[in-house]
C-alpha positions in Angstrom: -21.5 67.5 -81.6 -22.1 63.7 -81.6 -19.9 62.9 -78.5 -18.5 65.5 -76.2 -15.8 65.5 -73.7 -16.2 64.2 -69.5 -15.4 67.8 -68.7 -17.5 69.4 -71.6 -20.6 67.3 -70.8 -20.8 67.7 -67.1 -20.6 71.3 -67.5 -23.5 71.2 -70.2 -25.8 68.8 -67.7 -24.9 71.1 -65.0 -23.1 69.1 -62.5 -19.9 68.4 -61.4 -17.7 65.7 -63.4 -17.7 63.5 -60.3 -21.5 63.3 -60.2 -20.9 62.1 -64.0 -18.5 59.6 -63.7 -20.6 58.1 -60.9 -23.2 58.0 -63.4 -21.1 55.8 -65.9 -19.8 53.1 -63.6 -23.5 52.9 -62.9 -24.0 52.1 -66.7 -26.2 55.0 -67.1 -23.8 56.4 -69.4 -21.9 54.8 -71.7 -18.6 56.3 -72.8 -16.5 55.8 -76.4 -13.0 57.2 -75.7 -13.3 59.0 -73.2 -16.1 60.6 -74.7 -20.1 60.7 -74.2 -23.0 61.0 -76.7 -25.1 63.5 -76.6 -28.5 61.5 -77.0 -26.7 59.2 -73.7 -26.0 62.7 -72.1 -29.7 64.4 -72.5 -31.4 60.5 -71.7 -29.5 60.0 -68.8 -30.6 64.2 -66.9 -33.5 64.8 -68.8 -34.7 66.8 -65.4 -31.6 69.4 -66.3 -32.6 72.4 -67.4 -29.9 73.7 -70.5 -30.7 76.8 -69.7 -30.4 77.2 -65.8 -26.8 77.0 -64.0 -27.6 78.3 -60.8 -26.8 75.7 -58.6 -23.6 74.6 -60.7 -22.6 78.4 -60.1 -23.2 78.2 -56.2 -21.3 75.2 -56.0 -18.3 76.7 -58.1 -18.7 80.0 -56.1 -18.2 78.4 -52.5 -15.3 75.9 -53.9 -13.8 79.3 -54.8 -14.2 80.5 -51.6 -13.3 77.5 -50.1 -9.8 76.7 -51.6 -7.0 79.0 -52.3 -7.2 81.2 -54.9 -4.7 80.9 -58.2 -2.1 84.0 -57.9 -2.6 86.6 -60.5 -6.1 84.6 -62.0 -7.2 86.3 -64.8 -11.2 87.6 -65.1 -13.4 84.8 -66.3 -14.2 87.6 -69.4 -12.2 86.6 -71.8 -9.9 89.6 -73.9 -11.6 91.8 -76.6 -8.9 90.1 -78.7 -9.7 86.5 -77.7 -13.2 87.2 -77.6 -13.0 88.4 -81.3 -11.0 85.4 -82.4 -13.7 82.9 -80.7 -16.2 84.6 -82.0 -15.1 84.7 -85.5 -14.3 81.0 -85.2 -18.2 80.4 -83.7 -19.2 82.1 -86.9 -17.8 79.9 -88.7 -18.8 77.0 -87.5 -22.5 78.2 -87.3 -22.2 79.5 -91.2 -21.6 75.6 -91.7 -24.0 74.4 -90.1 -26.4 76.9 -91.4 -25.4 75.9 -94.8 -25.9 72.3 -94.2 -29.0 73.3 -92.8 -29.6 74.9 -96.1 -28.6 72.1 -98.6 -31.3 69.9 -96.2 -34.1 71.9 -96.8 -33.1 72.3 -100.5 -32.9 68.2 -100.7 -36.1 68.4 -99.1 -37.5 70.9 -101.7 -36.6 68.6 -104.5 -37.6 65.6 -103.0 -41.4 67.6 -102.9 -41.2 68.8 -106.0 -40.4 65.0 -107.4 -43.3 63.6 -105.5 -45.6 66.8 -106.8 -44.7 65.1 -110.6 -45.4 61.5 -109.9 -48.9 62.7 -108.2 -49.8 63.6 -111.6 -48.9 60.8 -113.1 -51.4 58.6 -114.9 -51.5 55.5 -112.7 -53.6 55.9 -110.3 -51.8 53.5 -108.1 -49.3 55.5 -108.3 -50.3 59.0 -107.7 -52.0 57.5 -104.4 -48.7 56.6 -102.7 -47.1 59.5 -104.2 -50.0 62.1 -102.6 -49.2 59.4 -99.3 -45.7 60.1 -99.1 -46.0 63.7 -100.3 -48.8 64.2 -97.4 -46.2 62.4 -95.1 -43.2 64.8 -95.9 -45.2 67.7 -95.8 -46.6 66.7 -92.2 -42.6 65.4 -90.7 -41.7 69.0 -92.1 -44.1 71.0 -90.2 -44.0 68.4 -87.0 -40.4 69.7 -87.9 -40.4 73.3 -87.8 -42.8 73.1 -84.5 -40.2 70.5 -82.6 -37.1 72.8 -83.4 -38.4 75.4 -81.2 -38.0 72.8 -78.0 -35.4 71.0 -79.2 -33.2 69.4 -76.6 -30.1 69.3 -79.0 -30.6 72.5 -80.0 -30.6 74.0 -76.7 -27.8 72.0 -75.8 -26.2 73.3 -78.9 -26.9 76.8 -78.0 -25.7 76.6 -74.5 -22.2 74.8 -75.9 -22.0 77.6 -78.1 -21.9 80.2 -75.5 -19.2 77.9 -73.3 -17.0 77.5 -76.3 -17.4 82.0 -76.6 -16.3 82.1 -72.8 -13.7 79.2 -72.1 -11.7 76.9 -74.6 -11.2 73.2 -73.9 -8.1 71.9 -74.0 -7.7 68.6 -74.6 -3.9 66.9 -73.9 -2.2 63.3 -75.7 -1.2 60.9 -74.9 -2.9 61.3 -71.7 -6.3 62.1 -72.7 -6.7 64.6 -69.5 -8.7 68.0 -70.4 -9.4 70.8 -69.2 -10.8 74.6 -69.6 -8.9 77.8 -70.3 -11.0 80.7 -68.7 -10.6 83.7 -69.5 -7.1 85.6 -70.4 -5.2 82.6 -68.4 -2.7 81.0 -70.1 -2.4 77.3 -71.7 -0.2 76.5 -68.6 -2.0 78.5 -65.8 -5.1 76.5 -66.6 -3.5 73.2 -66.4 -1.7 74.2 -63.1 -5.3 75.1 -61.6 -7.1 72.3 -62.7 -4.0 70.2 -61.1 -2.7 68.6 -64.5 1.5 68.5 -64.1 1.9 69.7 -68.0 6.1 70.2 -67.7 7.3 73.8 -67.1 10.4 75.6 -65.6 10.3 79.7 -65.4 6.5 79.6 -66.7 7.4 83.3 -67.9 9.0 82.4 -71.7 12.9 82.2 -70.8 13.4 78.2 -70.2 11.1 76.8 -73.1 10.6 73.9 -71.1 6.9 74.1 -71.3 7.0 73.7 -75.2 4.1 71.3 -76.6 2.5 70.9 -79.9 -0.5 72.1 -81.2 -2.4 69.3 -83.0 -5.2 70.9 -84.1 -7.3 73.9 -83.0 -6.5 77.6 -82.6 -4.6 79.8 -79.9 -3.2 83.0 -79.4 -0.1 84.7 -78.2 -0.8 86.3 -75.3 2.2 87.7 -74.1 6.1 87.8 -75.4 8.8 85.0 -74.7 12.5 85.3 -75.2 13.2 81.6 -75.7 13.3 81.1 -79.6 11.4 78.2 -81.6 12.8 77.0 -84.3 11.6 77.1 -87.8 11.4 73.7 -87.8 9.4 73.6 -84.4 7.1 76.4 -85.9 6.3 74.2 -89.0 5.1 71.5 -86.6 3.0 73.6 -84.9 5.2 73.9 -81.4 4.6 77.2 -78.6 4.8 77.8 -75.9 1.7 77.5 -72.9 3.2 79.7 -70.5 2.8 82.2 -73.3 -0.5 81.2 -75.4 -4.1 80.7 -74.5 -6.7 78.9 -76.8 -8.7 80.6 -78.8 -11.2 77.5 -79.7 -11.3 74.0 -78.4 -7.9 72.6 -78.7 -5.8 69.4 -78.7 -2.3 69.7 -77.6 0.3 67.1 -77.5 2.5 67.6 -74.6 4.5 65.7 -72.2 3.4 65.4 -68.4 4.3 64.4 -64.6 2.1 61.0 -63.9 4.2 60.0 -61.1 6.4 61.3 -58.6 9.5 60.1 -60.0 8.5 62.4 -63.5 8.9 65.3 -61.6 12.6 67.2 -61.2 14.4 68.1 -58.4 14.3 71.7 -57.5 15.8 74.0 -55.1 13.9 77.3 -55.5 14.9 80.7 -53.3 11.6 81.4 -52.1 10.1 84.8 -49.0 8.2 84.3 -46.3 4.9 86.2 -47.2 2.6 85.9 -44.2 2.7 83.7 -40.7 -0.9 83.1 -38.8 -0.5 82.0 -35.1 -3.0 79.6 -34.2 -2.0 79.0 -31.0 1.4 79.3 -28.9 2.8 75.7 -30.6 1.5 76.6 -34.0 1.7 78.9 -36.8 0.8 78.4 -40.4 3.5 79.9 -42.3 2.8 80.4 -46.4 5.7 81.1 -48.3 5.9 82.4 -51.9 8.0 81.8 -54.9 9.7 83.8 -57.3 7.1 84.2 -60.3 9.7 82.6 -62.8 10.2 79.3 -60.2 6.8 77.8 -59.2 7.3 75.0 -57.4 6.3 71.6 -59.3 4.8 69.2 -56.9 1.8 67.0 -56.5 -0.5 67.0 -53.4 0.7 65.4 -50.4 4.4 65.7 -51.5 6.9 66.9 -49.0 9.8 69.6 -49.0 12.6 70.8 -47.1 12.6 74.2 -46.0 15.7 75.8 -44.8 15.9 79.4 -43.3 18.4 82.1 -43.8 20.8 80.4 -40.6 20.9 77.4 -41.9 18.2 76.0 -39.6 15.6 73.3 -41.7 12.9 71.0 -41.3 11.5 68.5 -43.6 7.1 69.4 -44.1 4.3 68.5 -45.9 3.2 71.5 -47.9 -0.5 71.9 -46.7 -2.0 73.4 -50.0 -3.1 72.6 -53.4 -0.8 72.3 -56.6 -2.8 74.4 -58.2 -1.5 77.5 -56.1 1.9 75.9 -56.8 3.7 79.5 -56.1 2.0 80.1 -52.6 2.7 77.2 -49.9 1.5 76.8 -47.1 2.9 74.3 -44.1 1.9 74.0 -40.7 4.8 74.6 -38.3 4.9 73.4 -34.6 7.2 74.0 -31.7 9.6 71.1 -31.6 12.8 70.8 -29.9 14.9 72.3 -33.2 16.2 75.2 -34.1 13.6 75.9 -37.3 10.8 75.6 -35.2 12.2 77.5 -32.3 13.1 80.6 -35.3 10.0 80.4 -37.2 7.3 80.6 -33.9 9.9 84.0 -32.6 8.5 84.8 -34.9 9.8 85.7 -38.1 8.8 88.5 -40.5 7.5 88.7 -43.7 10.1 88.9 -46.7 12.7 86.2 -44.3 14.0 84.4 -47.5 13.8 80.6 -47.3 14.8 78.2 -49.7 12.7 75.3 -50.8 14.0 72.3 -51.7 12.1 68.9 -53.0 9.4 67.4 -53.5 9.9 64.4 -51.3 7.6 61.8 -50.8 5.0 59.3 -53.3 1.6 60.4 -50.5 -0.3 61.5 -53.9 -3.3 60.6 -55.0 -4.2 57.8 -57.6 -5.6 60.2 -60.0 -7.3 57.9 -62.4 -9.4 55.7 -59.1 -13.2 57.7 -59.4 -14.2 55.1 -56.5 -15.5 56.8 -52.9 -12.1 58.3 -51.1 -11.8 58.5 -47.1 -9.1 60.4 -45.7 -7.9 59.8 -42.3 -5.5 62.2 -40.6 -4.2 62.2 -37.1 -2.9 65.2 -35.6 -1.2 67.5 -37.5 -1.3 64.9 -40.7 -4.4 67.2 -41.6 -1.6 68.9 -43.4 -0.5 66.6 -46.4 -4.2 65.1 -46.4 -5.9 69.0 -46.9 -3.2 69.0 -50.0 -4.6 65.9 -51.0 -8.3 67.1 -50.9 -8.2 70.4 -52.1 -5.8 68.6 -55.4 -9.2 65.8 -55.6 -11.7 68.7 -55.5 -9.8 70.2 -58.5 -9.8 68.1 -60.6 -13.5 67.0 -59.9 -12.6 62.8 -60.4 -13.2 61.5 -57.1 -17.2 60.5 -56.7 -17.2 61.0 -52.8 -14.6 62.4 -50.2 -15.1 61.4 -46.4 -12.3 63.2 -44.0 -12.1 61.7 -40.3 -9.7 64.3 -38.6 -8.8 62.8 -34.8 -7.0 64.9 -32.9 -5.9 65.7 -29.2 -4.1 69.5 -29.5 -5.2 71.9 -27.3 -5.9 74.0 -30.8 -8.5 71.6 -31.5 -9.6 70.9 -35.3 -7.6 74.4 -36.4 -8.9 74.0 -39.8 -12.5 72.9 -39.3 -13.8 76.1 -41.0 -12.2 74.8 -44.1 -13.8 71.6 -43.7 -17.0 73.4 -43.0 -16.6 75.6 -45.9 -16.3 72.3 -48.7 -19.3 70.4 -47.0 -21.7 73.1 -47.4 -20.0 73.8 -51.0 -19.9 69.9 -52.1 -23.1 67.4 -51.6 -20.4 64.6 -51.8 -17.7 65.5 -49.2 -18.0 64.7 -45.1 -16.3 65.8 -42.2 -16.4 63.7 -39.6 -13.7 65.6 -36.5 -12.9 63.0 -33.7 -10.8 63.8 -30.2 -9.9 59.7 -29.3 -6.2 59.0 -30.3 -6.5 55.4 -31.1 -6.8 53.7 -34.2 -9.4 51.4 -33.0 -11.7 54.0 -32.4 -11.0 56.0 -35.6 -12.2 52.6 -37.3 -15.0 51.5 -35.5 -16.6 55.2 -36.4 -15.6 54.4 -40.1 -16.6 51.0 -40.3 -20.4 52.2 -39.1 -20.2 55.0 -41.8 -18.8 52.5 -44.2 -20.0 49.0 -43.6 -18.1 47.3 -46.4 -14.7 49.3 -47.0 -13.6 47.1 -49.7 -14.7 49.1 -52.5 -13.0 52.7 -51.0 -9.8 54.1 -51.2 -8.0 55.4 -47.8 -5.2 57.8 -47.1 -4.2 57.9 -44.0 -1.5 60.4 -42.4 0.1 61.1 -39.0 2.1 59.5 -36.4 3.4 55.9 -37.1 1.7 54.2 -34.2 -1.8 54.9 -34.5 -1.4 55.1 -38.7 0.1 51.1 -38.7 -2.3 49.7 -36.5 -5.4 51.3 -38.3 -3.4 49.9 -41.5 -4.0 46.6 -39.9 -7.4 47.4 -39.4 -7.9 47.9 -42.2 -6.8 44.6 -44.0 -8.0 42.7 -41.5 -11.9 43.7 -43.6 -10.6 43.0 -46.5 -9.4 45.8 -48.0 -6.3 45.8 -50.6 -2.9 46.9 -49.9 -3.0 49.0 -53.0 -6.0 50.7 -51.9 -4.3 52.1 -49.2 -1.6 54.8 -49.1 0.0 56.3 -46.0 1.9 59.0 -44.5 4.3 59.0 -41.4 4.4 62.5 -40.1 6.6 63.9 -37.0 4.0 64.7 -35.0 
């Protein structure tokens, strides 16, 4: 347990990933491959306390209030069955490491009983180093036994132990990205909710087009497929991760979405399941896909929704890849027929087909720099995506929202934003009621005096999101550090 994983170590320290990566483009940590040493890990929060999670929980406890919650998420308690299997595979690793233990301490016996002869020997010379070094080994072996008890390794040791017994790490190549399986959850269901776009089509067994291969590692079969591996594709270790979970830590080689243009084209036959009114120009409409078609998408990405008459409308979905089955979109009254039907309103079960994604407003996964998100009306829809997808996957160091907006319904989802700045010490929300750009900036460039070093995503009409564009550059800040969103409204 030299080095351990980004996602492995923060979780050990007790803070989020974010709050680590800051810590390593600092230079207080130093990484090899991706990975980070434990001595670098215990130097660098020796305030931590290995055994005390408490505020890590909170934190995870009002995120999960905060964002949606993954359809049919299993218990964080893993299975008896799985619970068995990672046990048995803990016990193996600790009967190693006890016998290592044991071959140490019988090394150390000899090496005793050596000195013990050359004590007696007849120089006296050398009997005097000899009784030195003896008198040395004995004391390092009892400042040994007394130091074990408050071990920092070994508590870190212990604690990783009882992670590995309640979630499995899953680590992905070529890509590098990993992540935790809790619980019963599947391979796949754990990647879709920590926002990783592993490729998939039914996610229930039938298409196979979530096939990877398992490079090392254990899992289990957690429920039955009807698409058929070969023997071939047994031999070399291929499953399924709609269909297995991991039993131990695990390294999977499978192929993923890293841009918008490695992800299909799909045209899913979705229901309405619930409309909200938020006021008498707005509802928030979440429609639900079939469990064998969840929609593949990335945060900020568009689609076209088209209702049962043939009336349709192009929307940003409004909500976070990892629910991928239930979207939500923000629908107001327009002069079209989809908006005049939805806000009659419709009723729940109205099939709607979805059809998409559209769009490249995602987020550049790999930046860890600050993030400031800027929407403008109803572009709080696309950005929301955006930030409940960063919060996910727990890369970003710091999130700033400015939301400016001049509907009578006011900022409709402040109590979301509310709910994330009490849940994260590194996210702002800053609401604003001016309608021009030059306003917008001057409040960021007081919060932010030298923007050059952030990374803005801006969404809403074109007028005000081009001149604060211009803005923008005008302090220096580089085109590719800036991504943007036209929206209708």
């Amino acid at each position: 347990m030299d080095y351990l994983s980004l996602s492995r170590a923060a979780r050990l320290a007790g803070v989020t990933r974010a709050e680590l990566q800051r810590r390593i483009r600092r230079g207080e940590i130093a990484t090899f491959e991706g990975s980070v040493a434990v001595s670098d890990l215990l130097r660098a929060f020796p305030a931590v306390s290995l055994a005390d999670d408490a505020a890590l929980e909170r934190v995870e406890r009002i995120k999960s209030d905060a964002l949606p919650k993954t359809d049919g998420h299993d218990a964080a308690l893993p299975s008896p069955q799985v619970l068995v299997a990672r046990l048995r595979a803990m016990s193996k690793t600790l009967v190693e490491r006890m016998s290592a233990l044991s071959a140490a301490e019988g090394l150390l016996n000899q090496v005793g009983e050596r000195l013990d002869s050359i004590a007696d020997a007849s120089t006296e010379t050398a009997r005097t180093r000899a009784r030195e070094l003896r008198d040395w080994l004995r004391s390092a072996r009892a400042a040994l036994d007394t130091d074990t008890l408050n071990d920092e390794r070994a508590q870190l040791f212990a604690k990783d132990t009882f992670l590995r017994i309640m979630a499995a790490n899953v680590k992905l190549i070529p890509s590098g990205h990993d992540y935790f399986v809790e619980g019963n959850e599947s391979i796949l269901d754990a990647s879709v909710r920590a926002g990783i776009n592993l490729n998939y089509g039914c996610a229930s067994g039938n298409c196979g087009a979530c096939k990877a291969r398992l490079i090392s590692g254990e899992t289990r079969r957690i429920r039955e497929h009807d698409y058929v591996l070969s023997e071939r594709e047994k031999a070399m270790g291929y499953l399924l991760t709609c269909s297995h979970t991991a039993v131990t830590d695990v390294v999977i080689e499978a192929a993923e979405a890293l841009t918008v243009t490695d992800l299909p084209h799909q045209e899913i036959r979705a229901s309405l399941r619930k409309l909200e009114h938020i006021s008498e120009d707005l509802v928030s409409i979440n429609v639900q896909t079939p469990r064998t078609q969840t929609l593949r998408f990335m945060s900020g990405q568009r689609v076209r929704l088209t209702l049962e008459d043939g009336a349709s409308r192009e929307l940003p979905i409004a909500s976070c890849p990892c629910n991928a089955r239930n979207l939500w979109f923000y629908v107001r009254r327009g002069a079209d027929a989809f908006s005049d039907a939805v806000l009659k309103p419709l009723r729940p079960g109205h099939l709607i087909t979805v059809e998409g994604p559209y769009g490249g407003f995602v987020l550049t996964e790999d930046a860890p720099e600050p993030a400031v998100f800027i929407a403008f009306g109803d572009g709080i829809a696309p950005v929301k995506s955006l930030i409940e997808h960063a919060v996910s996957i727990d890369v970003i160091e710091s999130f700033h929202l400015y939301w400016d907006t001049q509907y009578s319904e006011g900022h409709y989802q402040g109590r979301w934003g509310r709910a994330l700045t009490d849940a994260l010490d590194n996210f702002q929300l800053t609401p604003l009621m001016s309608g021009r750009a030059e306003d917008v900036f001057a409040v960021i460039r007081a919060d932010h005096p030298d923007p050059r070093g952030l990374r803005f995503y801006l969404a809403g009409p074109e007028a005000p999101i081009n001149r604060l564009t211009e803005l923008l550059r005008s302090e220096g800040v580089a085109d590719d550090r800036i991504v943007c969103e036209i929206t209708e409204t």
